[in-house]
N, C-alpha and C positions, 0 to 999 in steps of 0.2 A: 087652429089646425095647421096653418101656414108657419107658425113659429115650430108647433113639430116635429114638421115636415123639413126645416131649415134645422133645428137639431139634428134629426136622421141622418141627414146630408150629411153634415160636420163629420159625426160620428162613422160613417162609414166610410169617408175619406183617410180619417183616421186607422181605422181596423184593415184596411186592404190597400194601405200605401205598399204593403211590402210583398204582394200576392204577388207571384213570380212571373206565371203568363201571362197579366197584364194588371200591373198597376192601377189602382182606381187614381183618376184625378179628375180634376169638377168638368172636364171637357167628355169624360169618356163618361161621366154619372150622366150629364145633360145630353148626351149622345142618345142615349138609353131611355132614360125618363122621355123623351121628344117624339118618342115612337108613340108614346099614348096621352090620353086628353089630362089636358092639367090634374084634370079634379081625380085621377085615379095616382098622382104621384105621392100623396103622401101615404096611402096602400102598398103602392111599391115598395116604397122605403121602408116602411114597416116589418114587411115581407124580406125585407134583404138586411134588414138590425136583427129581425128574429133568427138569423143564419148563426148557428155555433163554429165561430170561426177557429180552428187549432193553428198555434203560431209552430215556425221550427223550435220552439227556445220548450213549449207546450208537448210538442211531438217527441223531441230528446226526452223529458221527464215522463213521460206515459212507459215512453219502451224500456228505460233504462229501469221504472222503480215494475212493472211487471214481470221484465226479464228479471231482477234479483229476488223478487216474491218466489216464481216459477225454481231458481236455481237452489234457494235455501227448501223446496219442498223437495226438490230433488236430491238432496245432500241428507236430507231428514229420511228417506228409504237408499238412502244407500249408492245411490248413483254419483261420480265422478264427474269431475267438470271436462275431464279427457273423456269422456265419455259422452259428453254432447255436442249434439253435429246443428249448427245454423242449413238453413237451405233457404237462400231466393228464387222466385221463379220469375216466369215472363221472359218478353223480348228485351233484347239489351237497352241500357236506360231506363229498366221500367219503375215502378216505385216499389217493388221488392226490395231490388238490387241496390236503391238509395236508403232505403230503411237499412239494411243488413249492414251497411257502410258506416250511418249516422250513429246507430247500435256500437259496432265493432270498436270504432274511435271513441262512442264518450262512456261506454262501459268497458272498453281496454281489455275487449274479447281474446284480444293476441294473447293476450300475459295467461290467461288462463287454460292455457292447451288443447281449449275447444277447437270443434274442425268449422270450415266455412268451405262451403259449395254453391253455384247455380246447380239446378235442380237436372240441366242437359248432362252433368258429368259425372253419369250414372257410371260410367265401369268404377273413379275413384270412389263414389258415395257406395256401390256395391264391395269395393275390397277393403271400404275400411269400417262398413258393419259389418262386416264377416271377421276383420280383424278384432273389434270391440267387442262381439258380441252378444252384448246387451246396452243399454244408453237410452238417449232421448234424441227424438230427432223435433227441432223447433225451426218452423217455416216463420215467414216475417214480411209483414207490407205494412202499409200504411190504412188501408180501407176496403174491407171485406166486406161487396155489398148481399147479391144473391149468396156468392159466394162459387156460383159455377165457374169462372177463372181459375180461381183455385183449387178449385176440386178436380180441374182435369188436368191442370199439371200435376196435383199431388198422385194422379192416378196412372198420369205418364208412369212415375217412377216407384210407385207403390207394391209392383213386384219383386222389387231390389231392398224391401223395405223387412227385414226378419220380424218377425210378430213380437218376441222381446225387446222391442225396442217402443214405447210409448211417443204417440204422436202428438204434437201440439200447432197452433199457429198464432200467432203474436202479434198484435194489430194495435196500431192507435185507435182503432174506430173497426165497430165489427156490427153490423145491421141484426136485427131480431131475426129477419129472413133466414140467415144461415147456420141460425144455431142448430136446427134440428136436422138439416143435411151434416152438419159436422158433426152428430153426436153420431149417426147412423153409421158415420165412416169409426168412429172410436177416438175423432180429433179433439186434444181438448182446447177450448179457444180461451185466448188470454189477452184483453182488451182495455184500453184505458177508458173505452165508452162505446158499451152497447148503447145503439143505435134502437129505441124502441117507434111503431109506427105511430102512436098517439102523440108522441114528441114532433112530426112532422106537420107543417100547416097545411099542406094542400093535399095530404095525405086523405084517401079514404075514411082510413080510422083517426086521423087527427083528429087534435080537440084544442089546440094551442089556438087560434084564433073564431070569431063568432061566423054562424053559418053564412050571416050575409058578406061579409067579405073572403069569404073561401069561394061561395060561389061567385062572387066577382072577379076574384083573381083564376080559377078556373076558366071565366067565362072569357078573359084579354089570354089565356094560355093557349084556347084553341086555335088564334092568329097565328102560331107558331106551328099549326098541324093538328090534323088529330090523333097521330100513331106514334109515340113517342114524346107528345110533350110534356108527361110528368117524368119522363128518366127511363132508362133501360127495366122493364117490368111493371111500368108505373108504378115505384116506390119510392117518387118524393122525397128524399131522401134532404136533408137540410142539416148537414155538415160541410165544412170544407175547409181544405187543408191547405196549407202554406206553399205546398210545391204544385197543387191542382186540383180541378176540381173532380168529382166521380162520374161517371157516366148515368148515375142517378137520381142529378141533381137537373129541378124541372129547366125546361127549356126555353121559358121566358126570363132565366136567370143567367142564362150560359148562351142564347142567341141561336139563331140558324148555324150551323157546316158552313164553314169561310165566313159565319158572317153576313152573312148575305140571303134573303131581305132581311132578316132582325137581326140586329146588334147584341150580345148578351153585353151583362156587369162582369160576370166572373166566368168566362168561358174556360171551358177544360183547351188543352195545350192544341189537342186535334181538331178541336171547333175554331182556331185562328186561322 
C-alpha cells in the first residue's frame, strides 16, 4: 500500500506542478497529507489521482475544436461568421473573460468578423443585434457548474437579446446539473466534458470508488464543516482546471477560507 501511495505522490506532483494558484510541491502534498493520521494518506492520494485534471494546452483544444464543430453547424443553416457575437460574463478577471481571450488568439476570432463583448456592454451588444438581425450569440467559460452564475448574467442581458438570434454557451467542462436549466432557457450548451454525477467519488450518486472509502473520505470531510464541505450545492464535483479550481470542488481538497485551520492541495485562487 506504502509503494502506492509513494506512486500517487510522484504522480501528482507531476500532474499539478503547473496549477497556477498554487503549485503542488512535496512540502505543500506533506502540508496537507499531515492534517490526517497516516493510515488515511494513501486514500487521499487516491482521492486526488482520481481528479480529471485539464491542462491549458487541453483547454485551448476543447474550446477551439467545439467552437469550429458549433461554426461549421452554423454555416450549414445559413448563418455568417459576421453574424456571431462571443459574450464573456462576470467580474473583471473572471474565467470568462480568459477563455474568450485564450479562444480569440488560438482560433484567430479577429480574422473572422466575429463581434466580442463583455456581457455589461449592453447598449453595443443591443445596436449590433439590431444591426445583424439575426446571428448566434455564444457565451464562453471555462466550467459551468449549477450553472446559476451564468444564468443571471445571461438574464442580466437577455432582453437585448432578439428571439432570432440562437443562444449557446461554450465550456471546457459543463456539470449534469445545468443541462436542464439551460435547455428551459432554449441555451444550447457546447462542452468538451459533461460533467456527470456518478463520475464524481464523493458524490451522492457516485460510484467511482467502494462504499467503504467514500464513507471514510466523507467521514475526514466533516473536519472541514458541515455546510459546504462537498462544494457549492454538494455537488462534488471532481474536475479541475489549470487556471482554478470550482467552487464545487469538496473542501477537504481545496482547504478552509485563507487557509486556515485546514490547508487544501488545490485550493481555488479566493481560498488563498
Amino acid at each position: 500500500m506504502w509503494l502506492l501511495a509513494l506512486f500517487y505522490a510522484l504522480k501528482v506532483r507531476l500532474t499539478y506542478s503547473e496549477y497556477r494558484p498554487q503549485p503542488v510541491r512535496y512540502k505543500t502534498l506533506i502540508n496537507w497529507l499531515n492534517q490526517y493520521d497516516r493510515s488515511d494518506w494513501w486514500l487521499l492520494l487516491k482521492l486526488l489521482n482520481g481528479i480529471e485534471y485539464i491542462s491549458e494546452d487541453q483547454t485551448r483544444q476543447y474550446l477551439i475544436q467545439r467552437n469550429t464543430s458549433l461554426l461549421n453547424k452554423l454555416k450549414s443553416v445559413g448563418v455568417k461568421k459576421e453574424n456571431t457575437i462571443y459574450i464573456s460574463f462576470g467580474d473583471a478577471g473572471s474565467s470568462s473573460a480568459a477563455m474568450l481571450n485564450l479562444l480569440r488568439d488560438a482560433a484567430l476570432l479577429e480574422k473572422t468578423n466575429c463581434k466580442l463583448f463583455d456581457y455589461k456592454n449592453i447598449l453595443e451588444i443591443q445596436e449590433t443585434t439590431n444591426e445583424l438581425g439575426n446571428g448566434a450569440i455564444i457565451f464562453v467559460d471555462d466550467f459551468i457548474g449549477s450553472g446559476d452564475q451564468f444564468i443571471e448574467a445571461r438574464n442580466f442581458i437577455s432582453e437585448f437579446i432578439p428571439q432570432n438570434f440562437s443562444q449557446f454557451i461554450l465550456s471546457v467542462c459543463i456539470c449534469e446539473e445545468a443541462l436542464e436549466p439551460l435547455a428551459k432557457l432554449g441555451i444550447q450548451p457546447l462542452a468538451g466534458k459533461i460533467h456527470t454525477r456518478v463520475d464524481r467519488p464523493l458524490h451522492l450518486m457516485g460510484s467511482k470508488i467502494p462504499d467503504s472509502e467514500k464513507n471514510r473520505l466523507l467521514h475526514l470531510s466533516k473536519r472541514l464543516g458541515p455546510r459546504g464541505a462537498l462544494g457549492y450545492r454538494e455537488m462534488a464535483s471532481n474536475v479541475v482546471l489549470y487556471r482554478n479550481s470550482p467552487n464545487t470542488l469538496p473542501r477537504i481538497l481545496r482547504g478552509s477560507k485563507t487557509q486556515r485551520p485546514f490547508v487544501g492541495i488545490i485550493p481555488k485562487t479566493t481560498d488563498l
